[in-house]
N, CA, C and O atoms as a GROMACS GRO file, in nm:
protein
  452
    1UNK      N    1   0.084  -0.117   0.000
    1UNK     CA    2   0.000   0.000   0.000
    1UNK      C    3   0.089   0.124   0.000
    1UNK      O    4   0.190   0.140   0.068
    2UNK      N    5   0.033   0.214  -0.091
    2UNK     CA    6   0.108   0.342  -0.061
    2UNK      C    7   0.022   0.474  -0.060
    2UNK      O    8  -0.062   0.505  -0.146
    3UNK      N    9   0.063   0.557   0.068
    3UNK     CA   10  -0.046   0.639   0.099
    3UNK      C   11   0.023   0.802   0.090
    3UNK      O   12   0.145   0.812   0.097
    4UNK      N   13  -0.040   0.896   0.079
    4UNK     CA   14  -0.012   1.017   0.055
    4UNK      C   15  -0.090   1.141   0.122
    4UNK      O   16  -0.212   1.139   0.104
    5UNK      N   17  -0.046   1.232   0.187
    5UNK     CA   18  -0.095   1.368   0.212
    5UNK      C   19  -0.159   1.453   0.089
    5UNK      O   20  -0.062   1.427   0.017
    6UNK      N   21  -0.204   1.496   0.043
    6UNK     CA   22  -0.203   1.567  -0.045
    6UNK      C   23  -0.216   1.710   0.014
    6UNK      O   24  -0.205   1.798  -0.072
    7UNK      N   25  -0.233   1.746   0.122
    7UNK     CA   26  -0.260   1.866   0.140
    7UNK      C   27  -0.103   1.898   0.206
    7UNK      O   28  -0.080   2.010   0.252
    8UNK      N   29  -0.002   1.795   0.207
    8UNK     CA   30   0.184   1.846   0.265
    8UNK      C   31   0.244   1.792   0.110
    8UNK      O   32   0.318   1.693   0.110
    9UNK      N   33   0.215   1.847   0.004
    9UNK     CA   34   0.251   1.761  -0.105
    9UNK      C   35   0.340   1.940  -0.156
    9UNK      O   36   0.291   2.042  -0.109
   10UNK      N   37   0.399   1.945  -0.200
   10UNK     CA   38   0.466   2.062  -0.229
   10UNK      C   39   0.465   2.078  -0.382
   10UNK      O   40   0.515   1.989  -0.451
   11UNK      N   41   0.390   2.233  -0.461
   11UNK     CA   42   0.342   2.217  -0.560
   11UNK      C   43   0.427   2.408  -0.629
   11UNK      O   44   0.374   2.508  -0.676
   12UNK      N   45   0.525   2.384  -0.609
   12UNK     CA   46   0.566   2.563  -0.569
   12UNK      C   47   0.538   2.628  -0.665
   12UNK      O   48   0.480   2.735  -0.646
   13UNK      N   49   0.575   2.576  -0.829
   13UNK     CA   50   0.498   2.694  -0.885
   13UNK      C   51   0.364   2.634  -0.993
   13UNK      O   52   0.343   2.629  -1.114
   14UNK      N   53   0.277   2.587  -0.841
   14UNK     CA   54   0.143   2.598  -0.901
   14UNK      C   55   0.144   2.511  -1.002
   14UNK      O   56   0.201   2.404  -0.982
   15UNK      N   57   0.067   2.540  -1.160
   15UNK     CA   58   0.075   2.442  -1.262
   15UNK      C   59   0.109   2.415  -1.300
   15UNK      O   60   0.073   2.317  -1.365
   16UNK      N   61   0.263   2.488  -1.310
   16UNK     CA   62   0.365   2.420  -1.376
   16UNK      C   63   0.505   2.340  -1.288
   16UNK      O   64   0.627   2.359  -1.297
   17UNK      N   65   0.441   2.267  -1.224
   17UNK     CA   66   0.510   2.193  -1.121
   17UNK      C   67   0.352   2.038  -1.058
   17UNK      O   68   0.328   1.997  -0.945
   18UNK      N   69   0.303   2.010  -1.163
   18UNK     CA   70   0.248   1.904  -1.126
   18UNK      C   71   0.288   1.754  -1.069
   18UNK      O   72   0.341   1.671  -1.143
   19UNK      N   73   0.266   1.733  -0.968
   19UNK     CA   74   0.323   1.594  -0.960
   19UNK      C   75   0.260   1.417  -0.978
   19UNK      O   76   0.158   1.350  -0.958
   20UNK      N   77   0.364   1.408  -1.016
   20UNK     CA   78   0.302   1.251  -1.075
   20UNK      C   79   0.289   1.198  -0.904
   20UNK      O   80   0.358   1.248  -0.816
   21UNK      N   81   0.206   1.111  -0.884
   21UNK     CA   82   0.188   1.049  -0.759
   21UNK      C   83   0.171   0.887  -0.798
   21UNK      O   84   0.180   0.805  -0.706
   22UNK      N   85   0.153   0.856  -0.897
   22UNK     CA   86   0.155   0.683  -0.964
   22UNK      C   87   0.111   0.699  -1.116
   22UNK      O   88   0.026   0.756  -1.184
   23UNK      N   89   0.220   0.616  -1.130
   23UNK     CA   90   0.161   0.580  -1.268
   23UNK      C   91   0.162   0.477  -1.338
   23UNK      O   92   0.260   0.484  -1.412
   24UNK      N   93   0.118   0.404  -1.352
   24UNK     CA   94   0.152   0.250  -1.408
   24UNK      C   95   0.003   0.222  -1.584
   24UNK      O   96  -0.077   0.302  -1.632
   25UNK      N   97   0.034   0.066  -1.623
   25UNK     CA   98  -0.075   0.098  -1.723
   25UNK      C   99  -0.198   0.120  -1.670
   25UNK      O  100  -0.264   0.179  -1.754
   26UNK      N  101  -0.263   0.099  -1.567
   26UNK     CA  102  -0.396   0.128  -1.568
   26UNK      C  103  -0.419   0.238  -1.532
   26UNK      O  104  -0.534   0.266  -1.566
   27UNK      N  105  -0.359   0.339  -1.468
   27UNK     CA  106  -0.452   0.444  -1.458
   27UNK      C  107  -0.262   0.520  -1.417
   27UNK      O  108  -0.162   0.454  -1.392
   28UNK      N  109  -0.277   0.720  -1.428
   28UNK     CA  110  -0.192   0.798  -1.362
   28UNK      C  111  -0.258   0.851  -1.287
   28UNK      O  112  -0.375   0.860  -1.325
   29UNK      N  113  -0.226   0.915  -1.142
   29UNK     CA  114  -0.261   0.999  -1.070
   29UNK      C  115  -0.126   1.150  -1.091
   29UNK      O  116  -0.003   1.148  -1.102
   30UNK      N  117  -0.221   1.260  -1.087
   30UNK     CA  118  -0.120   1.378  -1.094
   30UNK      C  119  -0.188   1.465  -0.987
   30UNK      O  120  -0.308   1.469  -0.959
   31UNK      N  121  -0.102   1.523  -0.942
   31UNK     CA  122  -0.174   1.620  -0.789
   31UNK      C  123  -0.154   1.771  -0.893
   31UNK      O  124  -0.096   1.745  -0.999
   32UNK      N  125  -0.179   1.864  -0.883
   32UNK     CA  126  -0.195   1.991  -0.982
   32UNK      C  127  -0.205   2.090  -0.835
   32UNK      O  128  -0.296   2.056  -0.758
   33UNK      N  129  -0.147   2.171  -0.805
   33UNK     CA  130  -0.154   2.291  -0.762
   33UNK      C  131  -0.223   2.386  -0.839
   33UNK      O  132  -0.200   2.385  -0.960
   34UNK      N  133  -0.302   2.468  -0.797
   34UNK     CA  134  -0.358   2.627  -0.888
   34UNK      C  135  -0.332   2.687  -0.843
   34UNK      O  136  -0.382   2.677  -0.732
   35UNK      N  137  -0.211   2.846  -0.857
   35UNK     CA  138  -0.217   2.927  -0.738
   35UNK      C  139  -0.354   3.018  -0.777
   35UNK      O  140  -0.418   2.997  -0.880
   36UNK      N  141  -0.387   3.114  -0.685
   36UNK     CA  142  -0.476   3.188  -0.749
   36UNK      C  143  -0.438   3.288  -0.884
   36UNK      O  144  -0.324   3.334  -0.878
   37UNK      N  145  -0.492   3.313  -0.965
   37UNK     CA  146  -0.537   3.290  -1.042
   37UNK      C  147  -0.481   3.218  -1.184
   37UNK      O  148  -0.495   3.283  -1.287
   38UNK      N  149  -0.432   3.116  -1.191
   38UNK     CA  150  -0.364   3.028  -1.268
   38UNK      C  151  -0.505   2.948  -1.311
   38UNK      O  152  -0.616   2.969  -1.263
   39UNK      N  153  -0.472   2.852  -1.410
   39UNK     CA  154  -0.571   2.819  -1.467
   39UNK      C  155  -0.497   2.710  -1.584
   39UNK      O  156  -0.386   2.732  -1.632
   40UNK      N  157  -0.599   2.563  -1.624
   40UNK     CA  158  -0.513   2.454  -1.762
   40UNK      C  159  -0.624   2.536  -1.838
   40UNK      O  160  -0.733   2.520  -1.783
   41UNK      N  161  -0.627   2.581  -1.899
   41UNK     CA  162  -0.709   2.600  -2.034
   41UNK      C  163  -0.750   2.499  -2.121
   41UNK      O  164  -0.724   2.379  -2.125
   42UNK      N  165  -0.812   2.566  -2.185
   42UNK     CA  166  -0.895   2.421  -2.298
   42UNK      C  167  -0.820   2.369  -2.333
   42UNK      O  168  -0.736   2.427  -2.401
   43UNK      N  169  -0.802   2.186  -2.298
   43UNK     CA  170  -0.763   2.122  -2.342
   43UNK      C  171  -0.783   2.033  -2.307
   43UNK      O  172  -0.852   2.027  -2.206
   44UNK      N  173  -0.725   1.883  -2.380
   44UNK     CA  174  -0.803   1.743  -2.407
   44UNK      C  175  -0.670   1.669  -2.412
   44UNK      O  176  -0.568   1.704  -2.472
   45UNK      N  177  -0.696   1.524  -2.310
   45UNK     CA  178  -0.643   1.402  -2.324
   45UNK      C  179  -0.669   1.298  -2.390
   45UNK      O  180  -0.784   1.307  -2.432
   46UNK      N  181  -0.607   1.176  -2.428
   46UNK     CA  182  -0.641   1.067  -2.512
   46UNK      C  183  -0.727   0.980  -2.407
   46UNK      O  184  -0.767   0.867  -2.434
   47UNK      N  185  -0.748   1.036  -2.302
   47UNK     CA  186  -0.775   0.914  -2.149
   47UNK      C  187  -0.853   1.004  -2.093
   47UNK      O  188  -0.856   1.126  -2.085
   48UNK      N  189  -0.958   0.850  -2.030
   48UNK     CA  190  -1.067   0.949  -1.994
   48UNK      C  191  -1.011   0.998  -1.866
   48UNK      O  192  -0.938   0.922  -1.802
   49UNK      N  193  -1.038   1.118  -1.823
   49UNK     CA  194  -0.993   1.175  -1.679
   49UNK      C  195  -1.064   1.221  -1.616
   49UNK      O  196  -1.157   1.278  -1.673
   50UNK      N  197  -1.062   1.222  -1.460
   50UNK     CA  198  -1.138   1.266  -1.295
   50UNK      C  199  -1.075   1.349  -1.273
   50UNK      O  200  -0.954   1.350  -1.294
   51UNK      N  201  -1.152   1.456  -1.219
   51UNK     CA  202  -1.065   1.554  -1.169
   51UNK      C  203  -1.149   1.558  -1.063
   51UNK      O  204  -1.269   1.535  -1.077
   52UNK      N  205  -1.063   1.601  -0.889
   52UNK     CA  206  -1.086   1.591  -0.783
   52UNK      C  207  -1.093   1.684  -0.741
   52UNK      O  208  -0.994   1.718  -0.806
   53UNK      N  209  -1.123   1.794  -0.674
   53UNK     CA  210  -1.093   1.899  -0.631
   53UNK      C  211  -1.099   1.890  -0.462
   53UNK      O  212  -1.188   1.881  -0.378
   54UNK      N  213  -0.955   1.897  -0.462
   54UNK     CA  214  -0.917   1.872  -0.284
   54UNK      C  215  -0.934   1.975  -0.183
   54UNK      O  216  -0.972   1.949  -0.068
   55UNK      N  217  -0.894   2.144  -0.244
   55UNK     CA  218  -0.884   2.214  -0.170
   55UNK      C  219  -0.900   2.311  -0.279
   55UNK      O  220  -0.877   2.302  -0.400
   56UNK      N  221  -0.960   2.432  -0.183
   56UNK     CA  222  -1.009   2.530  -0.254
   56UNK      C  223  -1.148   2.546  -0.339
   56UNK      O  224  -1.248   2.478  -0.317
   57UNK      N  225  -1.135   2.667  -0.458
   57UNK     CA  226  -1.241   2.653  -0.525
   57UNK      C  227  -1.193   2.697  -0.720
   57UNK      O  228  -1.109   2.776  -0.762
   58UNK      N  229  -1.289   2.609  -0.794
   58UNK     CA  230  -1.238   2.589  -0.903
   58UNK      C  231  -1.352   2.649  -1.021
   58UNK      O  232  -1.464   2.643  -0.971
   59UNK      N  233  -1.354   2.676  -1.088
   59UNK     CA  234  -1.456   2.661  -1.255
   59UNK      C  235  -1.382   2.551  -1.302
   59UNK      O  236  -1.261   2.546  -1.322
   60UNK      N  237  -1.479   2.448  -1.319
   60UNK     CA  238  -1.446   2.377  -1.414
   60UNK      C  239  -1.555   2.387  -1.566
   60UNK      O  240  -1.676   2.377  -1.546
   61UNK      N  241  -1.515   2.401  -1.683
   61UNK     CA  242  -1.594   2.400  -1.785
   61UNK      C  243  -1.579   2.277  -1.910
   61UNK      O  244  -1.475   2.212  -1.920
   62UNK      N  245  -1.680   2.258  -1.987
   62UNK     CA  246  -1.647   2.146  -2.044
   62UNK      C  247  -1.758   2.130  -2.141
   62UNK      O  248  -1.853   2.162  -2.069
   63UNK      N  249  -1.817   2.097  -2.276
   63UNK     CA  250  -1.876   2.144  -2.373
   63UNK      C  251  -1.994   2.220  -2.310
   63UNK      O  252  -2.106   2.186  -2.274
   64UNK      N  253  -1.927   2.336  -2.310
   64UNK     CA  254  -2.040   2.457  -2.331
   64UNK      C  255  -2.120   2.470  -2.102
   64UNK      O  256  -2.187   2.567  -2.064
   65UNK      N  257  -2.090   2.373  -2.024
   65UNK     CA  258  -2.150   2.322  -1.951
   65UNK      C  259  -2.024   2.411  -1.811
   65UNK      O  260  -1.904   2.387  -1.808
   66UNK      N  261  -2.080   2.488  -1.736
   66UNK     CA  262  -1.957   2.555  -1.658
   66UNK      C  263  -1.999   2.506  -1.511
   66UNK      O  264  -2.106   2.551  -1.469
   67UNK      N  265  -1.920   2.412  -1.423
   67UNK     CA  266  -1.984   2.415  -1.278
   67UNK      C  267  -1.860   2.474  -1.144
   67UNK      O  268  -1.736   2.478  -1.147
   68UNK      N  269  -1.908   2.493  -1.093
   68UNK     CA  270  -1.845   2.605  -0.976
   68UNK      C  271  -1.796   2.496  -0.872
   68UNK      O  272  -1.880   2.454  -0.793
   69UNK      N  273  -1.662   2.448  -0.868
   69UNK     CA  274  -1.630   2.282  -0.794
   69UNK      C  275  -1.582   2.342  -0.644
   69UNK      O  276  -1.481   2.408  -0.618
   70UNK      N  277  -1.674   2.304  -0.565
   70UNK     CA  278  -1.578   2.330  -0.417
   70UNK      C  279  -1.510   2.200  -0.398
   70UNK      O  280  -1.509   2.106  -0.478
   71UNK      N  281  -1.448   2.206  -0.273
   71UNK     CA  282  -1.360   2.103  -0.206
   71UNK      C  283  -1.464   1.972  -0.225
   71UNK      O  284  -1.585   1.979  -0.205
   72UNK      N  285  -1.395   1.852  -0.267
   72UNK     CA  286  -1.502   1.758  -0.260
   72UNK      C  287  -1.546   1.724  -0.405
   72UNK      O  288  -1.578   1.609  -0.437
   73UNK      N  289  -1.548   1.805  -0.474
   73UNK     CA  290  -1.582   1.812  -0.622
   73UNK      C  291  -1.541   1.700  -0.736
   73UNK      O  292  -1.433   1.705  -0.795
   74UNK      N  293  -1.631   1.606  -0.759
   74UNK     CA  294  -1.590   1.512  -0.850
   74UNK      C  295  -1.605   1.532  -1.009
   74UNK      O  296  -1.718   1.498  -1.046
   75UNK      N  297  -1.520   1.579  -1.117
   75UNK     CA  298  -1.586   1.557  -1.210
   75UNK      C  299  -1.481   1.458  -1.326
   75UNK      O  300  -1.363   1.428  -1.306
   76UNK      N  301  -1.581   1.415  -1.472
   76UNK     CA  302  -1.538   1.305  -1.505
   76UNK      C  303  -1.546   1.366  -1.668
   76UNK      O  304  -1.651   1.418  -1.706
   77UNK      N  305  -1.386   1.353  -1.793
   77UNK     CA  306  -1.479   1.408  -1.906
   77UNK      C  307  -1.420   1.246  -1.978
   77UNK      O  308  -1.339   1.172  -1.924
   78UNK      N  309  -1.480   1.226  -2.096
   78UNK     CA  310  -1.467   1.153  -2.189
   78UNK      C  311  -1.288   1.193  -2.248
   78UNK      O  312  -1.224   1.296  -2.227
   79UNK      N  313  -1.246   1.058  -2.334
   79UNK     CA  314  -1.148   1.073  -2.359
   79UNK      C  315  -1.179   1.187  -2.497
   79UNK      O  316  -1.278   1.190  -2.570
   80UNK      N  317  -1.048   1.279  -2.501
   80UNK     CA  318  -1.064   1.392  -2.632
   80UNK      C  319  -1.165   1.490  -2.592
   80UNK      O  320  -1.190   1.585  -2.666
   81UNK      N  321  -1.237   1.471  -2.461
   81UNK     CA  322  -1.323   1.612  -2.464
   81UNK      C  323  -1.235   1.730  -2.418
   81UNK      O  324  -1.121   1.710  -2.377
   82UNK      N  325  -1.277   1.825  -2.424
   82UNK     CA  326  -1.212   1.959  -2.431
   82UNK      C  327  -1.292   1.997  -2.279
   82UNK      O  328  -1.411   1.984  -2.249
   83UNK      N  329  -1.184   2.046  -2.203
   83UNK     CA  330  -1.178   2.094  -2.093
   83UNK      C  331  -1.115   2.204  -2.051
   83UNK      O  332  -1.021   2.242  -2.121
   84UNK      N  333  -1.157   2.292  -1.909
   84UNK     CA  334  -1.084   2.386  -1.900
   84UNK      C  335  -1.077   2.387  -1.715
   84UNK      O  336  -1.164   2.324  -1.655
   85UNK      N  337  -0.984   2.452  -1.647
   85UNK     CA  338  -0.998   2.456  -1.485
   85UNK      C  339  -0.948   2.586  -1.469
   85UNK      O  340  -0.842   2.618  -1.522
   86UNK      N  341  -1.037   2.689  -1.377
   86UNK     CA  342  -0.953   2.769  -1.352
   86UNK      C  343  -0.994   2.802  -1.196
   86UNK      O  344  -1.089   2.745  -1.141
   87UNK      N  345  -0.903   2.908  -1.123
   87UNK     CA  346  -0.938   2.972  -1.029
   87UNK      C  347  -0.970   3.092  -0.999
   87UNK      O  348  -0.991   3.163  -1.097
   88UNK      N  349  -0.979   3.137  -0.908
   88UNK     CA  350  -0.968   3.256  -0.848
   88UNK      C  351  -0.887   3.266  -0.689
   88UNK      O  352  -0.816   3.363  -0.668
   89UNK      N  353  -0.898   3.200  -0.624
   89UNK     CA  354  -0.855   3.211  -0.521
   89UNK      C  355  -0.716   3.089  -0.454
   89UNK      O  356  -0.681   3.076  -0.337
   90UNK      N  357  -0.662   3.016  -0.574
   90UNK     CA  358  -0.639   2.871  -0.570
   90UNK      C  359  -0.710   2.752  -0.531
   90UNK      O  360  -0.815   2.730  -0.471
   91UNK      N  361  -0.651   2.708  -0.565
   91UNK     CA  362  -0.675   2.534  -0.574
   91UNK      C  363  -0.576   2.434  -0.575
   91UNK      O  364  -0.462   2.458  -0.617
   92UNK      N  365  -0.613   2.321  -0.530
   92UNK     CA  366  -0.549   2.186  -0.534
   92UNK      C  367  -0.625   2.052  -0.621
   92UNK      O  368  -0.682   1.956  -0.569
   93UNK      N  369  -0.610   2.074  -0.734
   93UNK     CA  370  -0.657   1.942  -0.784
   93UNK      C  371  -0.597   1.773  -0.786
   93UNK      O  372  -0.483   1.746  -0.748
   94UNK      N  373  -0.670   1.695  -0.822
   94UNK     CA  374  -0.615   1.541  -0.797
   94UNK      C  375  -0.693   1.490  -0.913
   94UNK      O  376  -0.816   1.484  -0.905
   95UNK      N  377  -0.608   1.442  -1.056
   95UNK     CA  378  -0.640   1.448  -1.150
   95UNK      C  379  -0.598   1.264  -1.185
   95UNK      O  380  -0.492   1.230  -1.131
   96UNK      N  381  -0.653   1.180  -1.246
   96UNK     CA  382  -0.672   1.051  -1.257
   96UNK      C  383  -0.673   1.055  -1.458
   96UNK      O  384  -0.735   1.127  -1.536
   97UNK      N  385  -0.583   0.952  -1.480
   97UNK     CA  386  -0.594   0.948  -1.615
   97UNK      C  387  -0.591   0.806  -1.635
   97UNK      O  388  -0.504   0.749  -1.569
   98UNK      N  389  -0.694   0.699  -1.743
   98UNK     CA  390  -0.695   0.618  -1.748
   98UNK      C  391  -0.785   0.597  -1.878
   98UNK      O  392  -0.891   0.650  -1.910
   99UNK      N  393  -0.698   0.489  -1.948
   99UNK     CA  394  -0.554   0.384  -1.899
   99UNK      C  395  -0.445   0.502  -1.901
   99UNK      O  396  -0.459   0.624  -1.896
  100UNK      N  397  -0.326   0.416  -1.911
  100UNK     CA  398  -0.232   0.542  -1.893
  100UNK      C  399  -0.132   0.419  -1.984
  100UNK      O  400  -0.104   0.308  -1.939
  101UNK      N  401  -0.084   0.478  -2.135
  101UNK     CA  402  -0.112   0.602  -2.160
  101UNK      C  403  -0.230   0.607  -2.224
  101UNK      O  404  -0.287   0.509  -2.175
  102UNK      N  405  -0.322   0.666  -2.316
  102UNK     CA  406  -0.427   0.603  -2.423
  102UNK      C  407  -0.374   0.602  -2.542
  102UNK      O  408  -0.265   0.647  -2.578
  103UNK      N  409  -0.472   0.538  -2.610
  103UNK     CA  410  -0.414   0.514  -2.760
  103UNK      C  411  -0.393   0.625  -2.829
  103UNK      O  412  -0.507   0.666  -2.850
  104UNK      N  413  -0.336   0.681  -2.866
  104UNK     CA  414  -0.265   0.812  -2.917
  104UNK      C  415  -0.186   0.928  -2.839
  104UNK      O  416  -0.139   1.033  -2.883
  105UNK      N  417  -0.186   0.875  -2.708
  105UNK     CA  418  -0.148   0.992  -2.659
  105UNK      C  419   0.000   1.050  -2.677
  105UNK      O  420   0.036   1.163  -2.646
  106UNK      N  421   0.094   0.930  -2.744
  106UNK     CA  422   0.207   0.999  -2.776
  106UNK      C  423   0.224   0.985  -2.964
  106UNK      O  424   0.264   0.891  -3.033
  107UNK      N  425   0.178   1.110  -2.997
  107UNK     CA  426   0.148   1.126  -3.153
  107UNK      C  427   0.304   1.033  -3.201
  107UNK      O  428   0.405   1.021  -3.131
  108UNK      N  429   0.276   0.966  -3.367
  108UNK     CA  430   0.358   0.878  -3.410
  108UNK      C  431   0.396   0.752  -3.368
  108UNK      O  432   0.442   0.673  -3.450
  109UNK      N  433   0.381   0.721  -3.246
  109UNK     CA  434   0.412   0.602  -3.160
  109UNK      C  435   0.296   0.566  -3.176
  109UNK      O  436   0.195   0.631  -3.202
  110UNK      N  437   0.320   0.411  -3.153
  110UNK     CA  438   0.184   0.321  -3.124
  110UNK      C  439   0.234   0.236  -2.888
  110UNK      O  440   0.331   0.193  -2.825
  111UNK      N  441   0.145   0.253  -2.876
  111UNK     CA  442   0.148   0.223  -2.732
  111UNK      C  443   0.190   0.119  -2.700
  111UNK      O  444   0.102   0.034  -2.686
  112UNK      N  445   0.316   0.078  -2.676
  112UNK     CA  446   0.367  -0.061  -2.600
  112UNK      C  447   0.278  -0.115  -2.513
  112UNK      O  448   0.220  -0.053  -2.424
  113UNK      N  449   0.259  -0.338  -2.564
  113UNK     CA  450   0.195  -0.359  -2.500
  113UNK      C  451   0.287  -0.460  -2.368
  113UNK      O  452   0.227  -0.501  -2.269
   0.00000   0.00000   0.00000
């Protein structure tokens, strides 16, 4: 078993300092810092992904559909849907990708089985 804090997890500059927390073929976990007002913009994975929202408060948006995620916040998009997260005040997300990797996700390569 392996267990984790996420709220003593050290994320210093925010989104661009995400950390991998597991990753194997079935699924990645990534912990995402937001400082306030940082934000992933529209964009899309090959895998379907959860996003958690641990701490803080978030917009999450996603075709056309915008919900306001407090702490606790589960949401789920299809693989290739177009997504966006942002803040205002920060956040801590806990982001799940699965399988890991998906079928295309590294353009030109085909996915080792």
């Amino acid at each position: 078993m392996q267990t984790w804090n996420l709220n003593e997890i050290a994320t210093p500059d925010g989104s661009r300092s995400p950390v991998v927390l597991e990753s194997a073929d079935e699924a990645r976990s990534v912990l995402i810092g937001l400082h306030p007002g940082q934000s992933l913009g529209n964009h899309q994975v090959k895998e379907r992904a959860w996003i958690v929202v641990v701490d803080g408060d978030a917009t999450i948006e996603a075709a056309g559909e915008r919900v306001a995620a407090t702490r606790g916040t589960l949401a789920t998009f299809a693989p290739d849907e177009v997504h966006s997260v942002t803040t205002v005040g920060g956040a801590r997300i806990l982001l799940f990708l699965a399988p890991w990797p998906g079928e295309g996700h590294y353009r030109g390569e085909e996915r080792s089985l």
